[in-house]
C-alpha positions as CSV (number, residue, x, y, z in Angstrom):
1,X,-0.3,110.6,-44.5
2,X,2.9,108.3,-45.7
3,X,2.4,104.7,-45.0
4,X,4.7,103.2,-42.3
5,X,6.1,99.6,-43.7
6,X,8.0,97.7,-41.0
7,X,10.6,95.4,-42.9
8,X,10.8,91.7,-42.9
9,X,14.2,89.9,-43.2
10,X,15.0,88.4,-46.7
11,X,15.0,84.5,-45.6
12,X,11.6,85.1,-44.1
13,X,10.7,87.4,-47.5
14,X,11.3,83.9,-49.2
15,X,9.6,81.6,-46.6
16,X,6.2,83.4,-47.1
17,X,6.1,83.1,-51.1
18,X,7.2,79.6,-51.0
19,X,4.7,78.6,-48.4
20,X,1.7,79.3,-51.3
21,X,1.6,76.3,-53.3
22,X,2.1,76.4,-56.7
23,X,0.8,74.2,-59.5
24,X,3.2,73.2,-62.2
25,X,1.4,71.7,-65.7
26,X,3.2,69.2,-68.4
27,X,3.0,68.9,-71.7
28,X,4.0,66.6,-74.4
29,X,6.5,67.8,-77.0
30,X,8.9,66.6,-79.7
31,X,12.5,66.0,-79.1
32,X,13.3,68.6,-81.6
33,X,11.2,70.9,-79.6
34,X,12.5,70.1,-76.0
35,X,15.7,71.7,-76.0
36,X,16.4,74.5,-72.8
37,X,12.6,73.1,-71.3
38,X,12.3,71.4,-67.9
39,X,11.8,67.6,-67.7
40,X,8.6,67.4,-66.7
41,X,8.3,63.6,-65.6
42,X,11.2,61.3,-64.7
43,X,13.0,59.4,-67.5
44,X,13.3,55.7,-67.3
45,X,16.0,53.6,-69.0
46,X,13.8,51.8,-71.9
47,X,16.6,49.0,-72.1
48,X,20.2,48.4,-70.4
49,X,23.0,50.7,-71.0
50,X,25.2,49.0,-72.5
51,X,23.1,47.1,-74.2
52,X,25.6,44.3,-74.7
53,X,28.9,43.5,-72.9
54,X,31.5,45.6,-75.1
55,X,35.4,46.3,-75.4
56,X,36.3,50.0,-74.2
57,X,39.2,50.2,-76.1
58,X,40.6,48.5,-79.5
59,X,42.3,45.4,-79.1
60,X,42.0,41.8,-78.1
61,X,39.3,39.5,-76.3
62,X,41.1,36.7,-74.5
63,X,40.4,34.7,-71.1
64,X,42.5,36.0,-68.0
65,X,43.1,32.5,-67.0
66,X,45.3,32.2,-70.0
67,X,47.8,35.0,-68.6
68,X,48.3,34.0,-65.2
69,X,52.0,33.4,-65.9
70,X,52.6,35.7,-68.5
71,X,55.6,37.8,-68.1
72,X,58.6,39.2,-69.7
73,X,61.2,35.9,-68.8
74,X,57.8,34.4,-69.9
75,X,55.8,35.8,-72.7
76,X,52.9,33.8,-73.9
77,X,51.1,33.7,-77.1
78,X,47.0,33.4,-77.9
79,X,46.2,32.5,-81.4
80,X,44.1,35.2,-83.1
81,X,40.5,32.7,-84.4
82,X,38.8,36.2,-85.8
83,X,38.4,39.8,-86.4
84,X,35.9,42.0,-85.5
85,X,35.0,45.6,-86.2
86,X,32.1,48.0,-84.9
87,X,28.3,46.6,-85.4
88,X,30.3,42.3,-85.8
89,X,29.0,40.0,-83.7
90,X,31.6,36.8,-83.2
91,X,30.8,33.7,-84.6
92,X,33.2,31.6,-82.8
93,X,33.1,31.0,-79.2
94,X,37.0,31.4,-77.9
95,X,38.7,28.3,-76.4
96,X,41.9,28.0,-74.5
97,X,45.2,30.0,-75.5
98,X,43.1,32.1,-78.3
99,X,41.8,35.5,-78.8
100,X,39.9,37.9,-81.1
101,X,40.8,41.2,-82.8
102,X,38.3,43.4,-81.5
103,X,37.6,47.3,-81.6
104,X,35.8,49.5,-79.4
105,X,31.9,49.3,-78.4
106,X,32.2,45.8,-80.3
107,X,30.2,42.7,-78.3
108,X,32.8,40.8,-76.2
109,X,32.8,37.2,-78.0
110,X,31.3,34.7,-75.4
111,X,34.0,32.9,-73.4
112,X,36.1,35.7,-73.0
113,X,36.2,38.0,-70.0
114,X,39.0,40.6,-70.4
115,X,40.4,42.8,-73.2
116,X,43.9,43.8,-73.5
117,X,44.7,46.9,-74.9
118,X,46.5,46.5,-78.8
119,X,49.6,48.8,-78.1
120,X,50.2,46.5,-75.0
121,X,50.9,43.8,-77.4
122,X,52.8,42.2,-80.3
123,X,51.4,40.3,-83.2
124,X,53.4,37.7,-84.9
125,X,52.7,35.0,-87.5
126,X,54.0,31.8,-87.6
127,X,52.7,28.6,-90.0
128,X,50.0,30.9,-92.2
129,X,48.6,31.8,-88.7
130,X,48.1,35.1,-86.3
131,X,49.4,35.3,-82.9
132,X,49.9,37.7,-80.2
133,X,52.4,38.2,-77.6
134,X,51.8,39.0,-74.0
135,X,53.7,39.7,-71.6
136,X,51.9,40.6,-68.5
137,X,48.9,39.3,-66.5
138,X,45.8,40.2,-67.7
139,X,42.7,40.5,-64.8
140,X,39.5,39.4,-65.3
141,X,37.3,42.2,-66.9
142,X,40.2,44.4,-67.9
143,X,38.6,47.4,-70.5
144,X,35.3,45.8,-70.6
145,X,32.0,47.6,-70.6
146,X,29.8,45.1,-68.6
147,X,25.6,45.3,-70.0
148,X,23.7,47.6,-67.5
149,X,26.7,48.4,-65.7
150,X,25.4,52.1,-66.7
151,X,22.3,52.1,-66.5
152,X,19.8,48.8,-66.0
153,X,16.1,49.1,-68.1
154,X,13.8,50.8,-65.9
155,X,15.8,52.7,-63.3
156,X,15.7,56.2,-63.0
157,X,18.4,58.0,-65.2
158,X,16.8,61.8,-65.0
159,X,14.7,63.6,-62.4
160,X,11.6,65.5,-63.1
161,X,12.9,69.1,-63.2
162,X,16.3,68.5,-64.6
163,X,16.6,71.3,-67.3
164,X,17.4,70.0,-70.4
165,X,20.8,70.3,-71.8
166,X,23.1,69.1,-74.9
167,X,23.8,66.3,-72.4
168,X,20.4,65.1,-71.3
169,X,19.0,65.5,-75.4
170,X,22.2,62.8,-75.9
171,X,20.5,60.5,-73.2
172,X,16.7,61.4,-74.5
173,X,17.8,60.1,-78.1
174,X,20.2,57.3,-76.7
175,X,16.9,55.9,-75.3
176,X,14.7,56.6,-77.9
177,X,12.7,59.3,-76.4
178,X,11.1,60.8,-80.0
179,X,8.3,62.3,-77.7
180,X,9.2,63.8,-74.1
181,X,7.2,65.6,-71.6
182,X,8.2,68.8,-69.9
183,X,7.2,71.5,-67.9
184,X,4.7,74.1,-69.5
185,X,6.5,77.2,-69.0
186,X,4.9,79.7,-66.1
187,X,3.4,82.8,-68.5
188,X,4.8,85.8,-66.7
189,X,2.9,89.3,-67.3
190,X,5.2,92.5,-67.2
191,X,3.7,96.0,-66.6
192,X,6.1,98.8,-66.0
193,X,4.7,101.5,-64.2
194,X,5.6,105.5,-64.5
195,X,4.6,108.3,-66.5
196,X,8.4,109.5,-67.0
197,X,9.0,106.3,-69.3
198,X,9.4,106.5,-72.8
199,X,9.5,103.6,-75.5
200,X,13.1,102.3,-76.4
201,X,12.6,104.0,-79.7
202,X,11.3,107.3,-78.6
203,X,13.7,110.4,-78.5
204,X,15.1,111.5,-75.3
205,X,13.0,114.0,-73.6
206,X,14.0,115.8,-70.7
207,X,12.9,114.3,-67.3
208,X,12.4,111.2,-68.6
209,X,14.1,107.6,-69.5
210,X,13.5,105.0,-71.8
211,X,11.7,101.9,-70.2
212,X,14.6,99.3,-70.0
213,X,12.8,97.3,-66.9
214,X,10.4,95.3,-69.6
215,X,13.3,94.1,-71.6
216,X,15.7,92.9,-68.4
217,X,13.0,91.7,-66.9
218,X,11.5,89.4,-70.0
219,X,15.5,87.8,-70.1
220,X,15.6,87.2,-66.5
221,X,12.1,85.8,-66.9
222,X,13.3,83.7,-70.3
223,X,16.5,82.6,-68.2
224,X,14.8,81.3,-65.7
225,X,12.8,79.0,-67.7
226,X,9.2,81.4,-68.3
227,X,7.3,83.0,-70.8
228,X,7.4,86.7,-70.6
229,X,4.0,88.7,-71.9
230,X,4.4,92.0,-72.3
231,X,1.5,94.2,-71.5
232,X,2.7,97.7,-71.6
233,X,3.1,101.2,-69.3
234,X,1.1,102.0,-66.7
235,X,0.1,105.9,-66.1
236,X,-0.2,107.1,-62.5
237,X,-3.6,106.8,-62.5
238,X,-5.4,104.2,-59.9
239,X,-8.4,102.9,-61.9
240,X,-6.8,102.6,-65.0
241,X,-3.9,100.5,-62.9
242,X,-6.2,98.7,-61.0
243,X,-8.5,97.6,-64.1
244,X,-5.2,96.6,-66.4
245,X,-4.0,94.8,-63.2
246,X,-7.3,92.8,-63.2
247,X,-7.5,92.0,-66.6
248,X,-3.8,91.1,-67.6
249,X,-4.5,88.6,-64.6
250,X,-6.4,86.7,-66.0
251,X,-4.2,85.7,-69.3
252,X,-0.8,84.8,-67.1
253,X,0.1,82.7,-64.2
254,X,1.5,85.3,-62.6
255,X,2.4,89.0,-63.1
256,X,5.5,91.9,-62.4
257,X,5.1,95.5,-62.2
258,X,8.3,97.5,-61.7
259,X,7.4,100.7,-60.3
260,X,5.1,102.7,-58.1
261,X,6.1,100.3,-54.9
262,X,7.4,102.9,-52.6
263,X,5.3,105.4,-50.4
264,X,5.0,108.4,-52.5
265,X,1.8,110.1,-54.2
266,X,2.4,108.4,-57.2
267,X,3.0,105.2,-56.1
268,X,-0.2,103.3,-57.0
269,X,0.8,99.4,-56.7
270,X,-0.8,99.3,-52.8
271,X,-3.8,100.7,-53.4
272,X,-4.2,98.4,-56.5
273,X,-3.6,95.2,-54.5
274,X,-6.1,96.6,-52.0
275,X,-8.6,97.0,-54.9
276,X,-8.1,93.9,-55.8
277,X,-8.4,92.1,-52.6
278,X,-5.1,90.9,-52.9
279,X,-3.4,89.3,-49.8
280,X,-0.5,91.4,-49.4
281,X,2.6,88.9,-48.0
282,X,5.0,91.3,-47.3
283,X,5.9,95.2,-48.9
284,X,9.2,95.9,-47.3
285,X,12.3,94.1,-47.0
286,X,15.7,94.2,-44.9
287,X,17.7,94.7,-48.2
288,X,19.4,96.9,-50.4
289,X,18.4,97.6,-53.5
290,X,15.0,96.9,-53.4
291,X,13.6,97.2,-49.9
292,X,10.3,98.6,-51.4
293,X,9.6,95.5,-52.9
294,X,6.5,94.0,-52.6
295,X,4.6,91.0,-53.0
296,X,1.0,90.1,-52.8
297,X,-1.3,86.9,-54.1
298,X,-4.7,87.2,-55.3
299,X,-6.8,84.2,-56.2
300,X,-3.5,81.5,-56.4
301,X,-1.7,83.7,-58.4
302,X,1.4,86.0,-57.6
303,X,1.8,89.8,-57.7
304,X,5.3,90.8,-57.8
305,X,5.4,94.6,-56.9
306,X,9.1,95.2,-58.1
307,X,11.2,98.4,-57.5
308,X,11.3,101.1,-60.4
309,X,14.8,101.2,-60.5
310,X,16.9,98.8,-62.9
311,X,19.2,97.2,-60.3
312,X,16.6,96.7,-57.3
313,X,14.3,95.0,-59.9
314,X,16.7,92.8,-61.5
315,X,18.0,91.7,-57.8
316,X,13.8,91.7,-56.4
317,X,13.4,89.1,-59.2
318,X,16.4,86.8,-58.4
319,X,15.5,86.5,-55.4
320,X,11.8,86.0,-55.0
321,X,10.2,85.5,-58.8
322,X,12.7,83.2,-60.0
323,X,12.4,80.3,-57.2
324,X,8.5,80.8,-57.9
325,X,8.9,79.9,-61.7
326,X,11.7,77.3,-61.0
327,X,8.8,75.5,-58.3
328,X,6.0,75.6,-61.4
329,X,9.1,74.2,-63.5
330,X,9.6,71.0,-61.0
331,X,13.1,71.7,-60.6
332,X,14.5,70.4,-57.1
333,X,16.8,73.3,-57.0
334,X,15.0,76.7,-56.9
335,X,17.1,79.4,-55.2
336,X,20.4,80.9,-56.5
337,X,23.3,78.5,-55.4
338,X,25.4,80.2,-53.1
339,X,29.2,80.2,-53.0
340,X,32.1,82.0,-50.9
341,X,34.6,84.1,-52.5
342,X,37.2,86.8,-51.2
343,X,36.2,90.1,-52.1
344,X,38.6,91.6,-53.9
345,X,37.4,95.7,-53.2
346,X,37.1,97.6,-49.7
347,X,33.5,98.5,-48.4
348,X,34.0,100.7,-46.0
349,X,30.9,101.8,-45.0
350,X,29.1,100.0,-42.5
351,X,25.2,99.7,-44.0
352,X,22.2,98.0,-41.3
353,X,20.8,96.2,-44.2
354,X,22.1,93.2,-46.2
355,X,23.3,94.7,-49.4
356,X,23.1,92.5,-52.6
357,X,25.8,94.4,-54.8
358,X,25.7,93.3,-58.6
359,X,29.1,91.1,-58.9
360,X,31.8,90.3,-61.1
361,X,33.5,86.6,-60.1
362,X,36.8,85.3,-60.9
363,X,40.0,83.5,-60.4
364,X,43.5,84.3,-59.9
365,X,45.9,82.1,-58.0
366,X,43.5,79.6,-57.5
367,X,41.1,82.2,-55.8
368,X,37.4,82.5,-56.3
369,X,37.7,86.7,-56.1
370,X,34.6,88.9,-56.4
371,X,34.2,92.7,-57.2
372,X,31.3,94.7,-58.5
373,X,30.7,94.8,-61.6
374,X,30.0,98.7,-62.1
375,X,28.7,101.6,-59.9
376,X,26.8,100.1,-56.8
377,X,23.5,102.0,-57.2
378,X,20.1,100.9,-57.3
379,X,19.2,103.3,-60.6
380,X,22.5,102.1,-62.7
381,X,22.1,100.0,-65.8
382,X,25.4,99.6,-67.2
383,X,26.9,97.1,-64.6
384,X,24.0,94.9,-65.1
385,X,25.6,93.8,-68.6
386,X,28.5,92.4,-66.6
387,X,26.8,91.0,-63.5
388,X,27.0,87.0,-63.1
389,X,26.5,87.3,-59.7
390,X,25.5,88.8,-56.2
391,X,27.6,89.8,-53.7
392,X,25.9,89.2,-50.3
393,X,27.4,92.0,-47.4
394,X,24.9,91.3,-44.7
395,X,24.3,94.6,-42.2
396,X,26.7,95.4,-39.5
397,X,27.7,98.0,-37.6
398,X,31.2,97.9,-39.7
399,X,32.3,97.9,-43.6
400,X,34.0,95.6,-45.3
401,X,37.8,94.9,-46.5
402,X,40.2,93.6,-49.6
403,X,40.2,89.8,-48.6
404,X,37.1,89.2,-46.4
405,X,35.1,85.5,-47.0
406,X,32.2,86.8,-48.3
407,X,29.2,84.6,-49.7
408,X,28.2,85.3,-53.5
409,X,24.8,83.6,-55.6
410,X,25.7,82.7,-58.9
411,X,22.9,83.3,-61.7
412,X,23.9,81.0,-64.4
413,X,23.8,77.5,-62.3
414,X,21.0,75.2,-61.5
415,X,22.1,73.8,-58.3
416,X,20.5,76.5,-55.7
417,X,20.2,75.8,-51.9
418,X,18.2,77.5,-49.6
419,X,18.3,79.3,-47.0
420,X,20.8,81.6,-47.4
421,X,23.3,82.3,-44.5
């Protein structure tokens, strides 16, 4: 007798894997080593940023005072008392009516407070000495970089989570970081499950398919910031699945099986979980593709019973592994972030379930459009290659047209919210 699943709305889906708590660890690597991981303690400013009051632009340290009246009936000049180029440090202090050559990110003499810009003046010489002309008022702190005005020693500068980036390795080495901690990454077993699979270098054979399932699945996994272990095919055979289920287990933090979900005679995954004793959280879900998905936790660690087919796996994993690994990463963004577009294709078929249809996203006349990105079944591969994101058609009782608001999740972003509407 078939067993009856009753299915649970996505949002709750979510809700009852991220109610488990899960234990991120850290680790201390090099700064060579670093790039891509996931910050795993918060960075402090180790000094003030700027270090030292500096010029932002290449020209000349004066006093503002000294401008007040400047003006074109009334230019004034400042005589120039030195010169100074990157790394200098002044050696006179500037008095009344004078003012220093300086370039950018040089130390601001002391008794000057503003910088004007060196196209905004001219430079004269009269009696064997250097002048400029001005011609304007200059304000006080004009195109100068004040110390600490970006940062002060000992203030936050990056969270804990905050992936790191070309961007963030510039602030690690701008305050000497040579040693950083980060996030171990989660180590994510992959079976795939199904005696019609053959190896990716295996001839064709008819009735079956080559696995691709292990390979998506160890990108998304990689993308997502994880480890992917690879353990291998399942056959259809209970004790052999329950015993590799058992053992892999043990070597990973957590584990996917795509595969043998649904509620046929070959579809083992349930009756492993029940072998095991694992506490099944939910196996169906109000969604297309990949309603059979299911998820289960045994002893702290997650069992991710994914659909057999490419495209229900791939979207099974977005949406329930990948906040999972993003938690054990520390990020403070852990779903998909979630943006509205016009689709830009008719769906005419009204469909009781929310549909997540693999998504191609672009702009034209200042329009965020979306379209899928291939054919729109659960078993197709090909528009996977051109997927950068999900387009969300929650069920009605009506399709959907050529210029509807419709709410897409982008993969390639780290700024996820959650819920989703």
């Amino acid at each position: 007798m078939l067993e009856k699943r009753t299915p649970i709305r996505i949002n709750q889906a979510v809700e009852k894997i991220m109610e488990h708590f899960i234990q991120g660890r850290t680790e201390e690597v090099s700064i060579s080593e670093c790039d891509q991981r996931f910050l795993g303690a918060d960075i402090l400013a180790t000094n003030d940023v700027p270090l030292f009051t500096r010029s932002a632009f290449d020209g000349y340290a004066l006093r503002a005072v000294d401008t007040v009246n400047a003006s074109s009936n009334q230019p004034i000049e400042l005589r120039i008392v030195e010169e100074l180029g990157a790394g200098m440090v002044a050696a006179k202090e500037i008095g009344p009516f004078e003012a220093t050559r300086i370039m950018t990110g040089t130390m601001v003499p002391k008794g000057c407070d503003a910088i004007i810009m060196l196209e905004a003046v001219k430079e004269v010489e009269k009696n064997g000495e250097r002048y400029i002309v001005i011609k304007r008022k200059v304000n006080e702190g004009d195109h100068i970089s004040f110390q600490g005005e970006e940062a002060k020693k000992g203030e936050v500068i990056l969270k804990k989570g905050t992936k790191i980036n070309p961007g963030v390795m510039a602030v690690l080495a701008t305050f000497g970081y040579s040693k950083v901690r980060v996030a171990v990454k989660p180590k994510i077993g992959i079976f795939v499950t199904g005696s019609e699979l053959l190896d990716v270098d295996e001839p064709l054979q008819e009735g079956k398919i080559r696995n691709s399932n292990s390979f998506m699945i160890a990108s998304q996994i990689r993308r997502a910031g994880g480890e992917a272990v690879y353990f291998g095919k399942l056959p259809d055979v209970l004790d052999t699945c329950t015993n590799a289920v058992d053992a892999a287990l043990k070597d990973v933090d957590m584990l996917i099986t795509t595969g043998g979900v649904s509620v046929g005679d070959y579809d083992l995954m349930p009756e492993v979980y029940k072998e095991l004793s694992g506490e099944v959280l939910f196996n169906k879900v109000a969604m297309r593709p990949g309603s059979v998905t299911t998820v289960a936790v045994l002893e702290g660690k997650f069992l991710f019973g994914l659909s057999g087919n490419p495209s229900a796996s791939y979207v099974g994993f977005e949406l329930f592994t990948r906040p999972v690994i993003r938690k054990m990463l520390f990020c403070e963004n852990l779903h998909l972030r979630e943006e509205v577009a016009q689709l830009n294709v008719d769906f005419p078929r009204a469909n009781p379930l929310t549909r997540f249809v693999r998504s191609k996203m672009y702009f034209e006349n200042g329009k965020l459009l979306v379209e899928p990105a291939g054919i729109d079944k659960s078993n197709v591969v090909m528009s996977l290659a051109h997927t950068d994101s999900l387009a969300v058609l929650p069920g009605r009782e009506r399709g959907f047209q050529k210029g509807d608001q419709i709410q897409i999740l982008l993969f390639d972003d780290e700024g996820g919210s959650f819920p989703w509407n």
